[in-house]
Each structure stands twice: as C-alpha cells, then as structure tokens.
N, C-alpha and C positions, 0 to 999 in steps of 0.2 A: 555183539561186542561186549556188555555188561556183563553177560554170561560169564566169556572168556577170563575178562580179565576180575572176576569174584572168584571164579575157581584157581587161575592163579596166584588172586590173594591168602586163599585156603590150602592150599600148598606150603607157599612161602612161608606160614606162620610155623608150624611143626623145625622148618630148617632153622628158621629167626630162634625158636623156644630151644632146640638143639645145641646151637651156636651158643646160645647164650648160660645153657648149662655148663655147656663144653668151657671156654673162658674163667666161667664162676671157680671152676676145677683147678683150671689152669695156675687161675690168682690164690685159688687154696692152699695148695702146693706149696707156688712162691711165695705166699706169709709162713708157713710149715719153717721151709727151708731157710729164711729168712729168723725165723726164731732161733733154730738149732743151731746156725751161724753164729748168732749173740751169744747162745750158751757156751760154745767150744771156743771164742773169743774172751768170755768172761774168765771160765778157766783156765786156757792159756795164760794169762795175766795175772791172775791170781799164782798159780804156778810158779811164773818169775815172778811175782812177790816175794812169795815163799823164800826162793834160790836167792835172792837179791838181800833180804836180812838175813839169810843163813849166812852169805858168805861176808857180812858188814859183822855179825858176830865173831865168826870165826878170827878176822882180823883185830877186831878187838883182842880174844882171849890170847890171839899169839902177841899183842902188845903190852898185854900185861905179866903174860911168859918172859916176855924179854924186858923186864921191868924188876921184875922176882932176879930172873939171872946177875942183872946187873945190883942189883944190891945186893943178892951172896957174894960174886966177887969182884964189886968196887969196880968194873971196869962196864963200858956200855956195850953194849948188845948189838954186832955188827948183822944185819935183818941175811940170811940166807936167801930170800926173795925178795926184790926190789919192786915190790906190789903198791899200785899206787890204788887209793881207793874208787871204787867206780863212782862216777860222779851221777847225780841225781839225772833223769831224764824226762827231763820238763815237759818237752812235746805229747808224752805219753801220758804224763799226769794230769797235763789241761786237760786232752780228748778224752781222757777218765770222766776229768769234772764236768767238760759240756758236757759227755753222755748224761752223766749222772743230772745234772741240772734242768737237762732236758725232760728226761723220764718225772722228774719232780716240777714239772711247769706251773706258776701257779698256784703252790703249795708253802705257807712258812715254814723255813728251817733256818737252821744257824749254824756257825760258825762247827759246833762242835756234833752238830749231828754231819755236816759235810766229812771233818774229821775221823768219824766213828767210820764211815763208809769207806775213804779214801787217807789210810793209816800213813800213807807218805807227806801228808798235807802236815802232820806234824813238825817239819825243818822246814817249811817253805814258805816263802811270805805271801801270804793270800792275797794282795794287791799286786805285789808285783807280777804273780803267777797270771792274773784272768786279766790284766792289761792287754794284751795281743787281743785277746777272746773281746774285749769290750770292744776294742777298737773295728773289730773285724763285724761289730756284730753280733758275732753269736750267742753274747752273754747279754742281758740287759739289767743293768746295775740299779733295779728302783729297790731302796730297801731291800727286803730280805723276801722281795715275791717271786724268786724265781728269773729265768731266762725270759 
C-alpha cells in the first residue's frame, strides 16, 4: 500500500509542477493584457484632452472674431452657432487623480506636481474635487503622503 500511494505521489507532482506553470502563464498574460489596457486607456484620454482644449480654443478665437467684428461695426455680433461651452467632467478628472494617486502611494508630491500631470486640475478646486474621493475612501487626506 506505501508503494502505491509513493508512486502516486510521484505522478501527481509532474501534473501539480505543470498546473502550476500552466496558471503562472495564464496570470502572465492577464498582467500583459492588463498593462496594454492602461496604455490604450491612457491614450484615449489624452486624445480627448487634446480634442477637448482644441475645441475650448477654438471657441475662444471665434469670440474674439466676433469681438473685432463688433467693434468695426458698432453693432454686436449675433453667434451663427449657439454653442454652449462643454462643461468640465469631473467624474473623469477625480478617476484621473485616484489613478494617479494611486500609482504615487506613499510618495511626496504637491499640489503642482498633481497639476503638471493632470493639466485640467488647473480650473478646478482641489478640495472641492477629491471631497467624494475622501468620503468614499479612496483618497486618504494625511498631508501630502499620498492615498
């Protein structure tokens, strides 16, 4: 009976070492794919960044177009497009800064390295913004050490 079940055990280790390479593989992968996700997420984002001040420019130069018009001739400048401007989107900006927060756990930073990273934190009130985020959790507000 000792026999049996020693050579059973010497079996079973080849399938366990197997198994267990096979998984190792598995979880390879899904960090792999898992990164490349982040990547094609980061620039998507970046991208509508991009689109998002292009078109916050663009409104600008057509308001000072119709700014020029109305002082050549004395009269104001009735808008051909009744474009309101897009309004900031906050949800997207916090889950920026946990990310970002996240990735920086731990670590001093301030105010205007946050800034340099996430260029829209410039009009937004940093208090007001990570209030949800504190309340939820996700942020933890001791000094400047991070999430």
């Amino acid at each position: 009976m000792a026999k049996a079940s020693k050579i059973a055990e010497q079996s079973a280790e080849p399938v366990n070492a197997l198994a267990r390479q096979a998984m190792e593989r598995v979880r390879e992968i899904d960090r792999h794919a898992a990164d490349e996700k982040g990547q094609q997420i980061q620039a998507l984002r970046q991208a509508k960044e991009t689109i998002h001040q292009r078109v916050l420019e663009l409104l600008r130069q057509e308001d000072e177009l119709d700014q020029a018009i109305a002082l050549v001739t004395g009269k104001p400048v009735e808008k051909l497009l009744k474009v309101k401007r897009p309004r900031a989107n906050y949800a997207d900006i916090l889950d920026r800064l946990v990310s970002w927060l996240q990735e920086h756990k731990g670590q001093r930073y301030n105010y205007r390295q946050l800034e340099a990273e996430l260029p829209e934190l410039a009009d937004v009130s940093f208090a007001q913004l990570i209030k949800p985020a504190v309340a939820e959790g996700e942020i933890n507000k001791e000094g400047s050490r991070g999430t």
